[in-house]
C-alpha positions as CSV (number, residue, x, y, z in Angstrom):
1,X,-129.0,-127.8,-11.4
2,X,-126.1,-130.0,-10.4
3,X,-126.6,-132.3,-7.4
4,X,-124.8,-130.6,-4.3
5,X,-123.5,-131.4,-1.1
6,X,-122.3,-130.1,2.1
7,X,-118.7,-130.8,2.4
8,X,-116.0,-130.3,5.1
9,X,-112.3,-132.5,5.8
10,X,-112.1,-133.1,9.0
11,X,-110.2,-135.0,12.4
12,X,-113.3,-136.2,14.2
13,X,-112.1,-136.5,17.6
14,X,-113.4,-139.6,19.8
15,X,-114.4,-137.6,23.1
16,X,-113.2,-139.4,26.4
17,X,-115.7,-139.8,29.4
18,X,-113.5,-136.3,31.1
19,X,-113.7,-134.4,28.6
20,X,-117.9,-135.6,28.2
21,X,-117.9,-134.3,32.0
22,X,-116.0,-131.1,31.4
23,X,-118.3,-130.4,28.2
24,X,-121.7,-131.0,30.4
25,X,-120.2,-128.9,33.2
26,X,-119.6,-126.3,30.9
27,X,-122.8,-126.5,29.8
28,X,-124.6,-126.6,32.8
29,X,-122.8,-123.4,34.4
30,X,-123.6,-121.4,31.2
31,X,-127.5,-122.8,30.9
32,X,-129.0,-119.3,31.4
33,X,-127.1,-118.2,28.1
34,X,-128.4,-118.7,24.7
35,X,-125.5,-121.5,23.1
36,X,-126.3,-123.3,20.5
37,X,-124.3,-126.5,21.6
38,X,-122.2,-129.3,19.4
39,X,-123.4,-132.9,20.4
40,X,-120.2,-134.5,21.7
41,X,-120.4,-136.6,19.2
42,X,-119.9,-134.6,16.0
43,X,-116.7,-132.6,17.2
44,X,-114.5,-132.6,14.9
45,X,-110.9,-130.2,14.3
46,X,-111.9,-128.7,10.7
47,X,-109.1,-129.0,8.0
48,X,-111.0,-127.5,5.0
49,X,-114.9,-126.4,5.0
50,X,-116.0,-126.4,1.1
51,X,-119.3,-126.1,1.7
52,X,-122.0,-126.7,-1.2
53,X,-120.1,-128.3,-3.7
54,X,-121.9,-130.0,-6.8
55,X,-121.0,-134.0,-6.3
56,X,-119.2,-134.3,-9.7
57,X,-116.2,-132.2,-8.1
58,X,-116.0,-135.1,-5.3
59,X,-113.2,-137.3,-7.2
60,X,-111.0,-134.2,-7.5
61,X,-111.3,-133.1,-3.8
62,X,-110.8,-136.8,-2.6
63,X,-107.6,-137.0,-4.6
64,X,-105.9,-134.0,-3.7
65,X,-107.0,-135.3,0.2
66,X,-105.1,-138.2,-1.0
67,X,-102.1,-136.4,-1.9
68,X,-101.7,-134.6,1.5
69,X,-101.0,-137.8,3.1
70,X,-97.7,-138.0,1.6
71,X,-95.6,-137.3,4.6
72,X,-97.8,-137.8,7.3
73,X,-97.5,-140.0,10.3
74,X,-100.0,-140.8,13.1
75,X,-99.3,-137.9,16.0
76,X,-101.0,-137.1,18.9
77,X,-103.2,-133.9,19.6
78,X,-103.8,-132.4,23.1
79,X,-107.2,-130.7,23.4
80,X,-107.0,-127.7,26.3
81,X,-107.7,-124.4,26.9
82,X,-111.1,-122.8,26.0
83,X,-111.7,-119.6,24.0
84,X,-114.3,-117.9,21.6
85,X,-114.2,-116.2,18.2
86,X,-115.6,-112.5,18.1
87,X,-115.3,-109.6,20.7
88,X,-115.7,-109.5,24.5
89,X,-119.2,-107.6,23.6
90,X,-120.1,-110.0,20.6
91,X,-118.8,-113.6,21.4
92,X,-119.8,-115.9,18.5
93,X,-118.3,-119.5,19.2
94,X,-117.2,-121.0,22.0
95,X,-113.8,-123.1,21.5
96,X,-111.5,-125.7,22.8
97,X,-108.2,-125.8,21.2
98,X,-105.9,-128.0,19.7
99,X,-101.8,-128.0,20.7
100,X,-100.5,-129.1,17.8
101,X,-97.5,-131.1,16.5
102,X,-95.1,-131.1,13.7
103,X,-97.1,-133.5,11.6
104,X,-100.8,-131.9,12.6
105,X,-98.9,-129.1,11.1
106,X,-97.9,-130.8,8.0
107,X,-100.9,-132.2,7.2
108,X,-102.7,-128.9,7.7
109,X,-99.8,-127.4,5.2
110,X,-100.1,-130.5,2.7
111,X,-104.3,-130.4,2.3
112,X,-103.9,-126.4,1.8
113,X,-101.5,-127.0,-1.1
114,X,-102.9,-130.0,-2.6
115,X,-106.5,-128.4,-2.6
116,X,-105.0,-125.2,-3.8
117,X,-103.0,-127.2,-7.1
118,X,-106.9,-128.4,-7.4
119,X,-108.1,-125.1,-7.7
120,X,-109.6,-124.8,-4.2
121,X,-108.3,-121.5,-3.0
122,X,-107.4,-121.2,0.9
123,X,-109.7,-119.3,3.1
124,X,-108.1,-115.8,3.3
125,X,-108.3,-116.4,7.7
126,X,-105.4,-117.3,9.7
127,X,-106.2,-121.6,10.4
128,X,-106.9,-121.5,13.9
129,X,-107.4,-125.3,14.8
130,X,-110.1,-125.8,17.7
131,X,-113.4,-128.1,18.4
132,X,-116.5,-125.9,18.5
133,X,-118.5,-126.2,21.6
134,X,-121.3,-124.3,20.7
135,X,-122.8,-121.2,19.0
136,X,-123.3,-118.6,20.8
137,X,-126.8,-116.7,20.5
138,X,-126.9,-114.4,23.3
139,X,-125.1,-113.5,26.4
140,X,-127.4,-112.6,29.2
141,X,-124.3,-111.8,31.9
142,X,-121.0,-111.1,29.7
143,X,-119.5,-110.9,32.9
144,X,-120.3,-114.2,33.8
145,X,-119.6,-115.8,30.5
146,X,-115.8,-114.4,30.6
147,X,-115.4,-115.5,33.9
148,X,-116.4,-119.1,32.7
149,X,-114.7,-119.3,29.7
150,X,-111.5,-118.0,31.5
151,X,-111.9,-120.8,34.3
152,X,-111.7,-123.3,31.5
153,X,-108.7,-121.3,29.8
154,X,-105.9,-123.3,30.7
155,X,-107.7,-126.8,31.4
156,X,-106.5,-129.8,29.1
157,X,-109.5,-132.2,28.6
158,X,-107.6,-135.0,26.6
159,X,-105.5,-136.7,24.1
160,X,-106.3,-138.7,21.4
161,X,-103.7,-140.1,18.4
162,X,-104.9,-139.3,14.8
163,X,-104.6,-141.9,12.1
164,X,-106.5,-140.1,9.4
165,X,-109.2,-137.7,8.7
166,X,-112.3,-138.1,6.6
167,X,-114.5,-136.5,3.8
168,X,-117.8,-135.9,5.6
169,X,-121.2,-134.5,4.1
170,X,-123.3,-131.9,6.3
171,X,-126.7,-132.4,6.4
172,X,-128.6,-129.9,8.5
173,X,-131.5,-131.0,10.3
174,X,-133.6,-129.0,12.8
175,X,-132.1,-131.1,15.5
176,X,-128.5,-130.5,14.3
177,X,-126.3,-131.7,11.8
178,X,-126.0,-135.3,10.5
179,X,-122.4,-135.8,9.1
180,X,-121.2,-138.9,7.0
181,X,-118.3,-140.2,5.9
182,X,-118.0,-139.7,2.1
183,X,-114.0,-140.8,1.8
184,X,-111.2,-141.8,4.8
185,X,-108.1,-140.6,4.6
186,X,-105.7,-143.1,6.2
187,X,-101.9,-142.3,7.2
């Protein structure tokens, strides 16, 4: 059996001391609810989850990585508004999102193609780029919960300039994930 890992391309985002506030407020006013929350400091804006993938296909991956940097310039995200993914009566993730820019959208456009020449097929969902704040395993008040997340709906928490993105492994631990850096992409 081939040795595997958990892989995932991704912006890791350097969270300011507002938006460590806003994320512990957050927290805080939805305490009674079951979340599963991120540890500020593993956000990340996911460009491509692979997930286990054996470790000899790692020098293909990181080229085609390498090849969607042609073009790409350091821009600026905004992180605001928050959101979640799944239905009023079954919310599954709670989300920040990303405003993007013409070159977050190019290199979002450049990893899909260069991974797809590779023979990594895109995901057949819409790219929707957003932080996860946290997991949601139940809602004890969903009227609450909406109410919250819709408070926070039009709130911008920072911005941050992007000069790469990286490789990273996931290894899951009881405690939460541990992610390192298998390859930097540099633009």
């Amino acid at each position: 059996m081939p040795e595997m890992k958990r892989l995932f391309a991704a912006i890791k985002v350097e969270p300011t001391d507002a938006f460590i506030e806003m994320y512990n407020n957050l927290k805080q006013i939805l305490g009674f609810h079951i979340i599963k929350w991120v540890d500020p400091n593993n956000i990340h804006i996911t460009l491509k989850f692979f997930g286990e993938t054996p470790v000899e296909e790692i020098p293909v991956i990181t080229a085609a990585l390498q090849e969607a940097l042609e073009g790409v310039k350091p821009f600026e995200i905004k992180l605001a508004n928050t959101g979640i993914f799944g239905s009023y009566y079954s919310p599954k993730v709670i989300w920040v999102g990303i405003n993007t820019s013409e070159m977050f959208n190019k290199l979002s456009n450049n990893v899909i193609e260069s991974l797809e020449k590779s023979g990594y097929l895109n995901d057949r969902q819409n790219f929707v780029p957003h932080l996860t704040l946290g997991r949601i395993k139940e809602i004890k008040d969903k009227n609450h919960f909406q109410e919250v997340v819709a408070h926070f709906s039009n709130y911008a928490f920072q911005t941050q300039m992007v000069h790469g993105f990286s490789l990273y492994d996931s290894i899951l631990r009881k405690e939460g994930p541990e992610y390192t850096v298998v390859e930097e992409f540099i633009f």
